[in-house]
Steps between C-alpha positions, in 0.01 A plus 500: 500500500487156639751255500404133479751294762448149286614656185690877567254595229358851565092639481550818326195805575407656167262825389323580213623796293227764452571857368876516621443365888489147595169409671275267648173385368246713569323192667785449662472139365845290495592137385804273493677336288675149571837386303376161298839401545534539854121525614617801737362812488714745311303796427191746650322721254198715439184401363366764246159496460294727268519803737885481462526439120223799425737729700851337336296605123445804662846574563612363167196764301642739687845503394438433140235773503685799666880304577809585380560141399351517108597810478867430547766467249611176382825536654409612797286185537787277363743666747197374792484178377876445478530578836202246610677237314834571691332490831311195443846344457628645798195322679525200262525254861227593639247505170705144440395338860135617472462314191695196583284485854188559385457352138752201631747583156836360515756818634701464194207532266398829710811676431493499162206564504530905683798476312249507194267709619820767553605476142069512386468870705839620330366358142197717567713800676616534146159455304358776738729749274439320125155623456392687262203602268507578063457800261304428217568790193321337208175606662496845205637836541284621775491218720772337710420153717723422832419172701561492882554212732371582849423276796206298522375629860500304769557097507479206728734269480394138653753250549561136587629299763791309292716761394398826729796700430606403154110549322432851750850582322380415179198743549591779721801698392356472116207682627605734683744571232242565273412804790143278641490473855347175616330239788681180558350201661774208575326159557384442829789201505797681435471888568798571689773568288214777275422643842848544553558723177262761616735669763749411214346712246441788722876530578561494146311788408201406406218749586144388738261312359726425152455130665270329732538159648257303678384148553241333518220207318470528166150443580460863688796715369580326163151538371449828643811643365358255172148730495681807607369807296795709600738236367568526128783186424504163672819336490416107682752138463296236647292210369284480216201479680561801709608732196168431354317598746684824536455577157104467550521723791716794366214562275334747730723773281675325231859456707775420295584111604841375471516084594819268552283203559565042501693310265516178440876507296626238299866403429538299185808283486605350133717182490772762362561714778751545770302249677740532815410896524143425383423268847699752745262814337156259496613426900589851562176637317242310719696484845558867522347678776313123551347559182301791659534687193347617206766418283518149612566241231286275645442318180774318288458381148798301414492313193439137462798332396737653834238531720562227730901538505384933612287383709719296708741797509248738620404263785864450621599886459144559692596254791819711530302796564496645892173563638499635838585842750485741294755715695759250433751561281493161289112465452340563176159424566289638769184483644119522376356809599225391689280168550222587280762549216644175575136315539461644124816307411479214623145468310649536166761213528193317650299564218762411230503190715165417412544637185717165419829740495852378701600653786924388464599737716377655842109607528492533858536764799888405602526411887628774744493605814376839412413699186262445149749268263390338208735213327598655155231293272586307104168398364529278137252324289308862515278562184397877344100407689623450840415811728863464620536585141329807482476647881763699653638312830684768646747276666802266438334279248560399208264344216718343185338364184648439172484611134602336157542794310565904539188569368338291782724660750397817385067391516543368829702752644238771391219276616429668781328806590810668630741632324794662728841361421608202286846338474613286209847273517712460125781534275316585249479817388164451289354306821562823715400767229159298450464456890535874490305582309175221568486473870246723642683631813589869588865393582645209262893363676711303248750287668430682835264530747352771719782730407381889544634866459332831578586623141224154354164543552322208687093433480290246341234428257173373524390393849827583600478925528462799376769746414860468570757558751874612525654663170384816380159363436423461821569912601244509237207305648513752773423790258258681241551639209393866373443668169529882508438705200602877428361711251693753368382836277106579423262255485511360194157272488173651620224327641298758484534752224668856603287814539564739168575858627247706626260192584429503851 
């Protein structure tokens, strides 16, 4: 471990997790990863290459094949996954300083975060013991019909750099609940708090090989474990791009593909909402994490007659907002994760520039000594054509156009090819119900924003994913369902008639 003098900040040594040891690569490759807050280095990792992920599927076949893991009562794998829960809260400071250092989140933000993540493995501790098949009895008096739920086989789970912890925890204990055993590839950004949970796992029980954890390019490793014939269920949150291109490569044997992919989400503010709570949740819905987030509300339709009075509270609420170290205490907004992802930014509020839109707020990199900042961002005057419109930004930007009537709301905020989340702001009870029911969005918030429990499911439509995670639905992405039929007494229907006696 290395200790930087400028800052006190420490380089933390990590290992891939590969059939219950941690390892090296078997190139012996390593790389680094530098805080974009503090541009120090603040973690040293492996670089998994195909040699490595062949032998982490390996490990995982293995165990599901010939394991005790499947084969394990649901309590016994809810009692497992109880006790992984309570040690990653035991080790919640260390998981939370990994992701504030190398994803540059604001400390605060973090420990909810883990806190999260604790409450998703004990939500899915529970599922692990709630399974069960059906009997069917109307089949006729000779047959009988069960149904069993049983694991899917092995998956590989691929997740993103925003949220590490939170979207592995969204994945991981819900499959191995459902008894699979599993490959897990943290982006190459933001690994160390995933390779952390390895040893974690281990000392809670679980058996070698149930999980695998190595990093490395979703070029090499993401498309092998993608093409992978011993992998039956890929599990991948990323961009939309990406999860298309998985889905053309796990054709190789039909893998079950399960996508949490962009959104471009819309909060729709009527003239009679709580118009004070309405411009805190719009601010609070694209500043999160720096807007590096799926759920983002990067796009606010606020209707005509109030939308210059909003807008001039969102800009003074947004000027309020902190931006800055993301290990202190008082900051709300931290850094952009890197300078490509900041590059990609800065283009969109250039384009809406030229695009005739107002910038009224921010649009540039903010001026620091060290670190990847980018001024929180109000764009007006934006119309339903503009690519600002219609592209996901991934940062803290945020595009606002207006609407006359619901029913216009509704068209432009399904105008896009995304359909994640959607928010609508009312009083009305028939405004909500029809927002409800019309906006095409996996996750619909009325008079909230971003507001999530293990217990709701959370996915989108669309371009926006396949299948769903959290809630019980998600235990059941992760398995596959069996008919078994009994026949009971002589056969009663012959295919082929019956000798008579004495025929030979």
């Amino acid at each position: 471990m290395t200790t930087h003098q400028a800052t006190g900040i420490h380089a933390r040594s990590y290992q891939q997790w590969i059939d219950g040891s941690a390892c090296e690569a078997a190139s012996g490759a390593r790389f680094t990863r530098s805080s974009p807050a503090h541009d120090v280095v603040v973690g040293d990792y492996p670089l998994a290459d195909v040699v490595d992920t062949d032998r982490a599927v390996a490990a995982a076949r293995k165990a599901f094949d010939a394991g005790p893991w499947p084969r394990m009562s649901g309590a016994e794998r809810s009692r497992i996954l109880f006790r992984v829960a309570d040690l990653i809260e035991k080790h919640k400071d260390e998981l939370v300083l990994a992701d504030v250092l190398e994803g540059g989140k604001p400390i605060t933000q973090v420990r909810a975060e883990i806190a999260g993540a604790v409450d998703l493995w004990r939500y899915a501790a529970g599922e692990a013991r709630s399974q069960h098949g059906e009997s069917n009895t109307s089949l006729g008096q000779h047959m009988l019909g069960l149904t069993t739920r049983e694991p899917v086989g092995v998956v590989a789970l691929i997740t993103p750099w925003n949220f590490p912890f939170v979207i592995v925890s969204q994945k991981l204990p819900f499959a191995l609940a459902a008894g699979c055993t599993t490959v897990v590839k943290p982006s190459e950004l933001t690994p160390g708090s995933t390779l952390r949970l390895g040893s974690i796992l281990d000392e809670a029980g679980v058996p070698a090989g149930v999980v695998n954890i190595i990093v490395g390019y979703g070029a090499s490793v993401g498309q092998r474990l993608a093409e992978h014939p011993n992998v039956d269920m890929i599990s991948f949150t990323g961009s939309t791009g990406v999860g298309k291109g998985i889905v053309r490569a796990s054709a190789g044997n039909l893998k079950r593909v399960a996508l949490e992919l962009g959104g471009k989400n819309p909060q729709i503010v009527c003239a009679d909402a709580d118009l004070d709570a309405a411009a805190d949740a719009v601010v609070f819905g694209v500043l999160f994490n720096a807007g590096q987030c799926c759920n983002s509300s990067s796009r606010l339709l606020v209707e005509t007659s109030i939308s210059e009075d909003f807008l001039a509270r969102v800009d003074e609420l947004t000027k309020r907002v902190t931006v800055g170290d993301p290990l202190d205490e008082t900051t709300k907004v931290g850094a952009i994760v890197n300078q490509n992802q900041l590059d990609r930014i800065l283009g969109f509020v250039g384009g809406a520039r030229d695009d005739g839109a107002r910038i009224r707020l921010g649009g540039t990199r903010m001026k620091s000594d060290k670190g990847l900042f980018m001024a929180p961002t109000v764009v007006s005057d934006v119309t339903r054509q503009m690519t600002i419109a219609n592209d996901e930004v991934f940062g803290p930007v945020l595009a606002a156009l207006t609407f006359d009537d619901l029913d216009e709301a509704i068209s432009i905020a399904n105008g896009t090819h995304y359909g994640l989340s959607a928010g609508i702001w009312t009083s009305k009870y028939e405004s909500a119900l029809k927002a409800g029911r019309e906006l095409s969005a996996g996750t619909v918030w009325v008079n909230c924003w971003m507001d999530g429990f293990p217990e709701m499911p959370f996915g989108g439509m669309r371009e926006s994913g396949i299948g769903r995670e959290q809630g019980r639905h998600a235990i059941e992405d992760f398995m596959e369902t069996k008919s078994v039929l009994f026949h009971q007494g002589p056969r009663t229907s012959r295919w082929v008639p019956a000798l008579e006696a004495g025929q030979q």
